[in-house]
C-alpha positions in Angstrom: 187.7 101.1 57.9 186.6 98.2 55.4 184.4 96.5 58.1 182.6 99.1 58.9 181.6 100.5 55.7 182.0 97.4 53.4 178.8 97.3 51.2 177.5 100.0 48.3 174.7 101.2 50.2 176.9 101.7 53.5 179.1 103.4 51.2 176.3 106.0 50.4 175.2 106.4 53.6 178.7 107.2 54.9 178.9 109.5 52.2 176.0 111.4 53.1 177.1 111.5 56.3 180.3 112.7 55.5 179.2 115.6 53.3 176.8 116.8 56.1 179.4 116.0 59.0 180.8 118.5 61.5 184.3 117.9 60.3 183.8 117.8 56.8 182.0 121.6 57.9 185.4 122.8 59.1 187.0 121.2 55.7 184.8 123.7 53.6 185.4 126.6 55.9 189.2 126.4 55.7 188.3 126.9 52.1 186.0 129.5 51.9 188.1 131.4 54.4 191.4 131.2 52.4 189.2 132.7 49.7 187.9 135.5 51.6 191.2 137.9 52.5 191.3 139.6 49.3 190.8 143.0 51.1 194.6 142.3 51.9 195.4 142.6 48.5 194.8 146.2 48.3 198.7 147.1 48.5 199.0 145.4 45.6 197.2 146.8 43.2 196.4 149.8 44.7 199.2 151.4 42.5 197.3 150.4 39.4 194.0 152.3 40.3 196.5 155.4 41.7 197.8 155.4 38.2 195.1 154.2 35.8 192.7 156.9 37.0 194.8 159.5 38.3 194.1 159.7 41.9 196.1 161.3 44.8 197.1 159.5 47.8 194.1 161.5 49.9 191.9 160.1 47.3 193.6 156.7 47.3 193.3 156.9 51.0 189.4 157.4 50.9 188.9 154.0 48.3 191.2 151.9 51.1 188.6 153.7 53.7 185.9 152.3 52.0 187.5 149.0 51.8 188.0 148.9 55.3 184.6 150.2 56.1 182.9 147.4 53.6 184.8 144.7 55.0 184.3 145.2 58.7 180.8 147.0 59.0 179.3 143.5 58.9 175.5 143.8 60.8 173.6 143.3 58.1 175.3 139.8 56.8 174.5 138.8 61.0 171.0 140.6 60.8 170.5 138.5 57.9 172.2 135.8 59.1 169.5 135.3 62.1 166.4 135.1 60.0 167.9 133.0 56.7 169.4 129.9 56.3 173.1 129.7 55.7 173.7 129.2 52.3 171.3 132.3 51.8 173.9 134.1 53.5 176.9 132.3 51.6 174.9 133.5 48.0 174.7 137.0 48.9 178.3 137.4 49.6 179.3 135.3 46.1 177.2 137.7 44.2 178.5 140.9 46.1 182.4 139.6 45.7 182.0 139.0 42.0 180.2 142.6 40.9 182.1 144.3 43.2 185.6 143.4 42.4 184.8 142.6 38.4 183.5 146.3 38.0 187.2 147.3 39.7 188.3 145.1 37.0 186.5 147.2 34.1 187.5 150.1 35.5 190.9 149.2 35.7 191.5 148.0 33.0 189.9 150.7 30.5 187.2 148.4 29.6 184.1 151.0 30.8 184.2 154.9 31.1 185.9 156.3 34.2 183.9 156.1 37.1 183.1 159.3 39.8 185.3 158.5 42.9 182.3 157.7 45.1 181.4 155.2 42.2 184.7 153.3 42.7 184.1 153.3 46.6 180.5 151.9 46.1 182.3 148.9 44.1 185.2 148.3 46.5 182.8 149.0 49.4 180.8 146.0 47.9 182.9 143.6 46.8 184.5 143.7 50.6 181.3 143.5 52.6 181.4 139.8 50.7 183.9 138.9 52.7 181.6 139.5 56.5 179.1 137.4 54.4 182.0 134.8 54.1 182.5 135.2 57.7 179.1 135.1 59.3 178.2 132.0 57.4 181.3 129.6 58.2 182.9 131.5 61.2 180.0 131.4 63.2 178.6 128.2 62.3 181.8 126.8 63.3 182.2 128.5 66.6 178.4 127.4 67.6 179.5 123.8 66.2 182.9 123.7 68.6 181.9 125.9 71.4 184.8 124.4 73.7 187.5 124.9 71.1 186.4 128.2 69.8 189.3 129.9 70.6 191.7 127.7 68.1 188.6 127.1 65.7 189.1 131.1 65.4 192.5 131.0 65.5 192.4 128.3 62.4 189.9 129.8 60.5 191.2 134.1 60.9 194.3 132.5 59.8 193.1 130.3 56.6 192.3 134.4 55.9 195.2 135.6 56.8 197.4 133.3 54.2 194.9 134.5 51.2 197.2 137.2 50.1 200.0 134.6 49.4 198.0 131.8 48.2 196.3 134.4 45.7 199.6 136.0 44.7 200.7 132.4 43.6 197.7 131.2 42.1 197.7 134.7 39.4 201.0 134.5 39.1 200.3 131.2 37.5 197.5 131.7 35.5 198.2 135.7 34.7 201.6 136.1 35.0 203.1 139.3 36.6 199.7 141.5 35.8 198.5 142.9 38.9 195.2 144.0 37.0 194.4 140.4 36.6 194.6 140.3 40.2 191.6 142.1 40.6 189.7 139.4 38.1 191.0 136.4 40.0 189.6 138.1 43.4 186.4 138.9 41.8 185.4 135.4 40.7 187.6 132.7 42.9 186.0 133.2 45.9 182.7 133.9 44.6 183.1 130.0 42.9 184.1 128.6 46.1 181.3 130.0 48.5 178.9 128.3 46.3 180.6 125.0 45.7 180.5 124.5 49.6 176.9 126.6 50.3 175.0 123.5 51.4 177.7 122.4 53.5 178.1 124.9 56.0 175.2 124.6 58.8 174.7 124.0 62.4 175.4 120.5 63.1 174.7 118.4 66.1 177.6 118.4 68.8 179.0 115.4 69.5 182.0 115.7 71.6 185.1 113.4 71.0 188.0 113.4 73.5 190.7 113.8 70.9 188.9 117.2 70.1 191.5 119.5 70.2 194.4 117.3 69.1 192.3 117.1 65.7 192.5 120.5 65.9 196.8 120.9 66.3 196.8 118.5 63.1 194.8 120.5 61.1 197.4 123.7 62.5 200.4 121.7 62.0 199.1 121.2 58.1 198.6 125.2 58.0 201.6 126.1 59.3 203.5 123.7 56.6 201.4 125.6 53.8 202.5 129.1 55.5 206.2 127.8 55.6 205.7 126.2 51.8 204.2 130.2 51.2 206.9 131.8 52.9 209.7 129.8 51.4 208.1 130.7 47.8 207.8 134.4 48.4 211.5 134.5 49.2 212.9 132.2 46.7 210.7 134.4 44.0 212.6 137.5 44.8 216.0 135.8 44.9 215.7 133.6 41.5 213.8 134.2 38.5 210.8 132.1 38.3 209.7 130.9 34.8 205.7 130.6 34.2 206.2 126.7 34.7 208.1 127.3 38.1 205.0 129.7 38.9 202.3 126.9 37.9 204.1 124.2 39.8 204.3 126.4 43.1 200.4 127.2 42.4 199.9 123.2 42.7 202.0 122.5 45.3 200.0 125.1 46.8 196.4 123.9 46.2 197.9 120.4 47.2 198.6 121.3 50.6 195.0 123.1 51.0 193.4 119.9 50.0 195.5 118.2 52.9 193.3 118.4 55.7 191.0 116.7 53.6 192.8 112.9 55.1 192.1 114.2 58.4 187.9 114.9 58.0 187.5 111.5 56.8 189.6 110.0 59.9 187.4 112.1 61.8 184.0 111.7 60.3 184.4 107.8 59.8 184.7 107.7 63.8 181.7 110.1 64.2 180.2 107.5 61.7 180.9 104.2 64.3 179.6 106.3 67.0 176.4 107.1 65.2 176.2 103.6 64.5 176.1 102.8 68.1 173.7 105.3 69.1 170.9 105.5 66.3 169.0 102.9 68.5 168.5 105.4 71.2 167.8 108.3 69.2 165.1 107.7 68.0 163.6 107.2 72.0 164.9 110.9 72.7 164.3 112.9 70.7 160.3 112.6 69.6 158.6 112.9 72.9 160.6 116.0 74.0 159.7 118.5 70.9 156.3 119.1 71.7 158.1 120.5 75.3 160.9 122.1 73.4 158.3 123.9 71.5 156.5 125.1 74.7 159.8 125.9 76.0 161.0 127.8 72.8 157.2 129.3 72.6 157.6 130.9 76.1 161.1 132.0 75.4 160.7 134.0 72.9 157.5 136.1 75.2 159.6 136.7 77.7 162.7 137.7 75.6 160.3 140.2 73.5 158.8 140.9 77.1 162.4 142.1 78.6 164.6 143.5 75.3 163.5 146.7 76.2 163.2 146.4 79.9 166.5 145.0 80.6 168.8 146.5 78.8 170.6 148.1 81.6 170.4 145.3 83.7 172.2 142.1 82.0 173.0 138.8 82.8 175.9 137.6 84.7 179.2 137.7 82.3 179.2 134.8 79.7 175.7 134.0 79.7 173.5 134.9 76.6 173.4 139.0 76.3 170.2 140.3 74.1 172.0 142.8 71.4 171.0 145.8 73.1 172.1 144.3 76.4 175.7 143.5 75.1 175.8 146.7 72.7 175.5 149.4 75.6 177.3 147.4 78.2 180.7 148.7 79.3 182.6 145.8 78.7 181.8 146.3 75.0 182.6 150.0 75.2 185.6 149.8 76.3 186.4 146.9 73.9 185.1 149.0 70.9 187.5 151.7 72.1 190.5 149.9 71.7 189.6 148.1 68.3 189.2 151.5 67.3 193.1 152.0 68.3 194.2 148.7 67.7 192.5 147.9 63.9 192.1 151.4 62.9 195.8 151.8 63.2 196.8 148.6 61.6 194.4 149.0 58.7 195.9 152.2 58.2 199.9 151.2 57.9 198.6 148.3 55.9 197.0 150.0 52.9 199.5 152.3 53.0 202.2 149.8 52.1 202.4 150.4 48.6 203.1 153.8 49.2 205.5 153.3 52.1 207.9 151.2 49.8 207.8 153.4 47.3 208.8 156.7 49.2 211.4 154.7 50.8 212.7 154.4 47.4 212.2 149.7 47.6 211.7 148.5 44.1 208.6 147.2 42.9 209.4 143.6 43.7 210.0 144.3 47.4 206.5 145.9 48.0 205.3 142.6 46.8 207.7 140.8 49.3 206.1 143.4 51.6 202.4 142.4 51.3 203.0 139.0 51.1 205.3 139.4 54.3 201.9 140.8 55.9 199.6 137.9 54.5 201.7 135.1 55.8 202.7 136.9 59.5 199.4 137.7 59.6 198.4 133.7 59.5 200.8 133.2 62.2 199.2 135.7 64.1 195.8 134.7 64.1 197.3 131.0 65.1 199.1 132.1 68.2 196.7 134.0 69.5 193.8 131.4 68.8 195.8 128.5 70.2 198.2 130.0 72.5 195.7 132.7 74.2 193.3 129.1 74.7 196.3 127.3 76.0 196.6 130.3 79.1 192.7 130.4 79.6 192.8 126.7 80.3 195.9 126.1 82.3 196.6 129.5 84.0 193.3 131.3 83.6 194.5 134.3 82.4 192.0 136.7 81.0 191.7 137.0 76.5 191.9 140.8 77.0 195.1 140.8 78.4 196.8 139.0 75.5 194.9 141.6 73.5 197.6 144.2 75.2 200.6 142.5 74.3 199.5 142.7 70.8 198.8 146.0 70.6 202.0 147.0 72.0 204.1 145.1 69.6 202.1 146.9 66.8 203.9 149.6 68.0 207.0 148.5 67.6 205.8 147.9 63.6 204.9 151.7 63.5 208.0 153.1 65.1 210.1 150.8 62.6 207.9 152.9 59.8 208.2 156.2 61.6 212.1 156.3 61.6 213.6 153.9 59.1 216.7 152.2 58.8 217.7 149.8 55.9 215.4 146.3 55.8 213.4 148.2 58.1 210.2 148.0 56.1 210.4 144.0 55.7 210.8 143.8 60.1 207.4 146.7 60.1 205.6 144.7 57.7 206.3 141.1 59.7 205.2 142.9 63.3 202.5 144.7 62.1 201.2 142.0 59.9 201.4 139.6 63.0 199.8 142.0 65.4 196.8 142.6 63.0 196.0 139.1 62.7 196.3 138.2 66.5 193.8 141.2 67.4 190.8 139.8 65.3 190.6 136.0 66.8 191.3 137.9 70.3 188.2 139.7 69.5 185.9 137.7 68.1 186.6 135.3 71.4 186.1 137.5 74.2 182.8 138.9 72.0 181.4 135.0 72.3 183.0 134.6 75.9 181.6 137.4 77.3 178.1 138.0 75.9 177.0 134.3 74.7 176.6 132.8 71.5 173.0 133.6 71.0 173.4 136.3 69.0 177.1 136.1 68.2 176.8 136.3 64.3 175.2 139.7 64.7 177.7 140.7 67.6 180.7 140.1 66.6 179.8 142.0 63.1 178.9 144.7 65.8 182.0 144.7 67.3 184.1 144.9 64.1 182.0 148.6 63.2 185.3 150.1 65.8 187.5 149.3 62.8 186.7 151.6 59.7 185.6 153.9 62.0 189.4 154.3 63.2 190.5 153.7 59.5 188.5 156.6 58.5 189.9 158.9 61.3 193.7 157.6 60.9 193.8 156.5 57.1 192.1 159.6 55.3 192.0 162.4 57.9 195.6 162.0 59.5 198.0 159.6 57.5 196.4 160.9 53.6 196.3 164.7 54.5 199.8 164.7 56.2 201.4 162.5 53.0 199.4 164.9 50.3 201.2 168.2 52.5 204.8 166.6 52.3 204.2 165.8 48.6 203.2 169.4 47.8 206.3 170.9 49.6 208.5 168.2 47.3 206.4 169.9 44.8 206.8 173.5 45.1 210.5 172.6 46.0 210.8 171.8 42.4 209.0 175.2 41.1 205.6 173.2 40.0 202.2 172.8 40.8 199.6 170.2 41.0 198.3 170.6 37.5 201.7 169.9 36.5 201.9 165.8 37.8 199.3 162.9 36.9 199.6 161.5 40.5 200.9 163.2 43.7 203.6 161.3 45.2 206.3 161.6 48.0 210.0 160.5 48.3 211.8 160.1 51.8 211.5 159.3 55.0 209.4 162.2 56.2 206.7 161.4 54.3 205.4 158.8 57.0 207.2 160.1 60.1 204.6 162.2 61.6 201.4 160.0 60.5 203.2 157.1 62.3 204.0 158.6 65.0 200.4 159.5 65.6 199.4 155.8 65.0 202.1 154.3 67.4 200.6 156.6 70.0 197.2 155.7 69.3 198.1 152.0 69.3 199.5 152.4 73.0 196.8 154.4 74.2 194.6 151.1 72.8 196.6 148.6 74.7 196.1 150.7 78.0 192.5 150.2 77.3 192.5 146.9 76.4 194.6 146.3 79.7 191.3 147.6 81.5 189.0 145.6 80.2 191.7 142.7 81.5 191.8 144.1 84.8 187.4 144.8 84.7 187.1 140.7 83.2 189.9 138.9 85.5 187.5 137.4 87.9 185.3 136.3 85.1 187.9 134.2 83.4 189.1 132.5 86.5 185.8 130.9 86.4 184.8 127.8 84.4 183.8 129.7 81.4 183.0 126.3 79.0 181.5 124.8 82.0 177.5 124.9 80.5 179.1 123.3 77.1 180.5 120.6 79.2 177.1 120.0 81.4 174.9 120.3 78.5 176.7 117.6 77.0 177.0 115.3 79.4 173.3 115.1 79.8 172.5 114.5 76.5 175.3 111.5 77.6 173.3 110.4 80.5 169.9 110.7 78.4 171.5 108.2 75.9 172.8 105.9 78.7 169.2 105.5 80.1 167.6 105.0 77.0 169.2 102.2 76.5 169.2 100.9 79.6 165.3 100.6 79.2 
């Protein structure tokens, strides 16, 4: 390391280097990504909003709709996101996280008149579309920038958002204490501050391919996996000992510590991207001048034909894996059928999600243990989005066996998680809240996968967005018109029971097990129903994914190779 970059000014140029390298990238999107779950959070201090302004659980039920619908009807961040630079994009979602969440805060918190209900959906509607602002900018970018490893680079990333719910539930801890108000503030300004610290650093970058690719990649997971242990080990000691502020502020730094880890790991990385730059520059320079005036041409009569054949060839795509127009990939079947059973799959976990608050408390756990519960969810949701990133890319490449397929045996154990909800035994709640939180972060690396595998990365940022508009669709259907109705009408039959009315409570709430039975029944049968679909698009995709599906990566690469070997050769 001190022969190659020895002097002051080699120093500066590696830093440069390092601050725009493709490593350092994935660095600042681990980051921004573990900033950008807060929608996970809801369970937590949904009770406060319940109480504060008085809502029911139908009403309740409509703000986590709106939630949902905000954080997953993304098209307009990958609209955006194909006519602006990225930091554009990363700007827009700062600003929206911060108003959004910090006028929850007011409200909240008495410090502005109560708000109309659709006032408070507008807010939380806003401050979660940040987060597909979050994702378009660093999630895609990444993808395009590790096309061969985009299974575990989504894996990686989906669960850097899957472990925000812990890592914020330490960090306000620490600097709030046990005010679940000041939640709210911390989401509405931490990852807004982080999005902009890293905007310049999130861009397309030139590939350059290194062999030990993918084992960079199993350090970086072994150094998440340590932070979800380090998380999970906290959330359980917390429960069982009391933790003083101090214990709370040391946990918060061990914490940030082991985000900062895979720091060691970029330089390593980017130091031997440096040498090999080094080695190359010379040829370069040959390349790349007398080609643009041809890549121009070539770009030029692209985009004719392309604005030629949108219309014209909608109903006739491209071969499976090669670059889909939106229409093309919108109103094919493939994505039908896959929009069919995120609709099953993500409605119904979004659902038992924001209903755990409310699920603890009718089951009569103490306020501590609904804590344990979303925590529970945040970290099993990490380990989710892991195995089905790395493990799901581990059976493509050695057995071939099709994404969509793993997408089934997700969806099935999701209902498992309901049926532990539907008819409760003692601890049941803690194994739910493990299954389902496991099951709902495998589905959305499955997803955003099989969206880039089987229509192209040309227009994945607005594509995948597309794809997640299945989610609070289902939500909507599941959360308020099934689970929120069929609560409210078990709450009013506790209430008569007791000879009052609805005038006579603040908030309508219900005790017992029957007050989720039916509702999760329905979603455990919606869930199956989703993993027969998904099992179709398996059976429809098989032949595709017994292909060479990263083969173009691999090709286009190695004649940028051969181009380098010739140039110096002359």
């Amino acid at each position: 390391m001190g022969s190659e970059i020895h002097s002051s000014g080699e120093t500066v140029r590696f830093l440069i280097h390092f601050f725009n390298g493709r490593w350092f990238m994935v660095f600042a999107s681990f980051l921004i990504m573990a900033c950008a779950g807060a929608t996970y959070l809801f369970g937590t201090y949904s009770k406060d909003i319940k109480s504060t302004l008085g809502y029911d659980q139908t009403t309740l039920n409509m703000l986590g709709f709106f939630k949902d619908l905000g954080a997953n009807v993304g098209v307009m961040s990958g609209l955006i996101a194909e006519v602006t630079p990225t930091w554009f994009v990363l700007v827009i979602g700062s600003a929206m996280n911060f108003v959004g969440y910090f006028m929850i805060w007011l409200t909240v918190t008495g410090r502005v008149a109560k708000p109309k209900v659709w006032q408070m959906c507008l807010y939380i509607c806003i401050g979660a579309n940040s987060q597909n602002f979050a994702n378009t900018g660093a999630l895609v970018i990444c993808v395009k920038n590790f096309p061969e490893s985009r299974g575990v680079m989504l894996g990686l990333l989906k669960g850097y958002v899957g472990l925000s719910g812990a890592i914020f539930t330490q960090l306000y801890f620490a600097i709030y204490g046990n005010d679940s108000k000041s939640l709210i503030l911390l989401i509405a300004w931490l990852p807004a501050l982080v999005s902009l610290v890293f905007v310049y650093s999130i861009r397309e970058k030139k590939v350059v391919r290194q062999r030990n690719e993918i084992n960079v990649f199993y350090n970086f997971l072994y150094i998440s996996i340590f932070l979800a242990l380090f998380l999970m080990a906290m959330n359980i000691a917390e429960k069982q000992v009391h933790f003083t502020r101090a214990a709370y502020i040391a946990s918060a730094t061990i914490c940030c510590v082991l985000l900062f880890v895979p720091l060691t790991v970029t330089v390593k990385q980017e130091i031997e991207v440096w040498n090999m730059k080094k080695l190359e520059e010379p040829s370069e320079v040959k390349i790349e001048k007398p080609e643009k005036e041809t890549d121009d041409l070539k770009e030029g009569d692209g985009e004719k034909k392309e604005m030629k054949s949108c219309l014209l060839t909608v109903f006739d795509p491209p071969p499976r894996g090669e670059d889909y127009t939106i229409l093309q990939a919108l109103l094919s079947l493939d994505m039908i059928i896959l929009f069919l059973a995120t609709f099953c799959g993500l409605g119904s976990s979004l659902t038992a999600l924001d209903n755990l608050g409310q699920i603890g408390e009718s089951l009569g756990y103490p306020n501590h243990a609904v804590s344990s519960f979303v925590s529970l969810v945040s970290i099993w949701n990490y380990f989710g989005r892991v195995f089905s990133g790395f493990v799901s890319e581990y059976l493509l490449a050695k057995h071939k066996l099709p994404r969509p397929l793993m997408m089934t045996l997700v969806l099935l154990l999701s209902c498992a998680g309901h049926l532990l909800i539907a008819f409760p035994v003692p601890g049941s709640v803690y194994i739910a809240s493990i299954l389902m939180g496991f099951s709902f972060g495998a589905q959305l690396p499955l997803l955003f996968a099989i969206i880039s595998e089987l229509f192209g990365l040309k227009y994945f940022s607005t594509l995948f967005n597309c794809g997640q508009l299945a989610s609070p669709l289902g939500s909507y259907i599941l959360n308020v018109r099934v689970t929120g109705m069929l609560y409210d009408r078990e709450a009013m039959k506790q209430l008569t029971a007791r000879g009052l009315t609805r005038k006579d409570v603040k908030d309508l709430t219900c005790l017992g097990s029957q007050c989720y039975k039916l509702p999760f029944l329905v979603l455990a049968a919606v869930t199956f129903f989703g993993a027969l679909v998904s099992l179709g698009l398996a059976i429809r995709t098989r032949k595709f994914y017994k292909g060479d599906i990263y083969k173009k990566f691999r090709e286009s690469h190695e004649s940028e190779s051969v181009m380098v070997s010739d140039s110096r050769k002359s």
